[in-house]
PLY file of the C-alpha trace (Angstrom):
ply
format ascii 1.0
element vertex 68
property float x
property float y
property float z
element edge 67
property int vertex1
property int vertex2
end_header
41.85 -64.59 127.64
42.51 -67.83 128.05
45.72 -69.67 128.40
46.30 -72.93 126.24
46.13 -75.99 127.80
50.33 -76.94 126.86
50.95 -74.13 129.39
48.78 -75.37 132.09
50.52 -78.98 131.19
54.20 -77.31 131.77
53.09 -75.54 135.08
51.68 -78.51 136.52
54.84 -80.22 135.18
57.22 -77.58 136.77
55.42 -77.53 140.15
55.89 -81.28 140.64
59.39 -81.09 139.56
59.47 -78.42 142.39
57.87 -80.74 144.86
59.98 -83.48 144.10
63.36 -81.57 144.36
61.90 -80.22 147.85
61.40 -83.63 148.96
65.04 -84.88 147.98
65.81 -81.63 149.70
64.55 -82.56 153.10
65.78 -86.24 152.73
69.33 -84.56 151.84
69.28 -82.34 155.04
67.50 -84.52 157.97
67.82 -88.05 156.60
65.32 -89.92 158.50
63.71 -93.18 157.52
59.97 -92.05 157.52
61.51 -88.76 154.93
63.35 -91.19 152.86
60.13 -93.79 152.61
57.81 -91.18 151.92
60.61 -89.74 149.28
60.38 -92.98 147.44
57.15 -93.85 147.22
55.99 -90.34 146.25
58.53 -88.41 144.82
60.12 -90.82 142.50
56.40 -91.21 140.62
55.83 -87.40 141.06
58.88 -87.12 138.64
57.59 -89.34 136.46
54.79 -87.84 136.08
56.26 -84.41 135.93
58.48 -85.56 132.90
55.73 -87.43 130.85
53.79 -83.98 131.33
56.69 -82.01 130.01
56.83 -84.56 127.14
53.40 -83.51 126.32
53.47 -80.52 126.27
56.47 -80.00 124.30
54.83 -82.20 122.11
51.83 -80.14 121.77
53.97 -77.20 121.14
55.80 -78.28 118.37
52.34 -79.34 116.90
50.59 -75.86 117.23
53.98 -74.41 115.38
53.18 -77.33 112.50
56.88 -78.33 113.15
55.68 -82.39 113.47
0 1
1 2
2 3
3 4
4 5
5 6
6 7
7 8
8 9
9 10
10 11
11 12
12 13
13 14
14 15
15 16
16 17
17 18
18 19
19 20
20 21
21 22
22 23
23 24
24 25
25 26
26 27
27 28
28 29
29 30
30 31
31 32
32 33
33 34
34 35
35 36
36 37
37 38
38 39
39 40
40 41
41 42
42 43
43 44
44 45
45 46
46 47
47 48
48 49
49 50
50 51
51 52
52 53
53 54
54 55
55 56
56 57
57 58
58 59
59 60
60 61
61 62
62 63
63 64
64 65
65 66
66 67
């Protein structure tokens, strides 16, 4: 069985989000310049990304319930 591709979308979304909030994590806890550079030029677009996923795939939901 196969799992539909909104769910895939929202797990990939999640696991950035997850990535992201580790990052600010370690830039929290040991605030070093290389941590905080590589915080801002990665994690800021990873949750991006992770939010236009979500988008999606809330989108996609509502369309396979015919709800838009």
């Amino acid at each position: 069985m196969t799992e539909p591709r909104r769910l895939h979308l929202l797990r990939v979304a999640i696991a950035l989000a997850v990535v992201f909030n580790v990052m600010a994590l370690i830039v929290l806890i040991r605030p070093k310049p290389i941590a905080f550079t590589v915080f801002m030029f990665l994690g800021q677009p990873l949750f991006a990304v992770a939010l236009i996923l979500l988008v999606v795939a809330a989108l996609a939901e509502l369309r396979a319930r015919q709800i838009l």
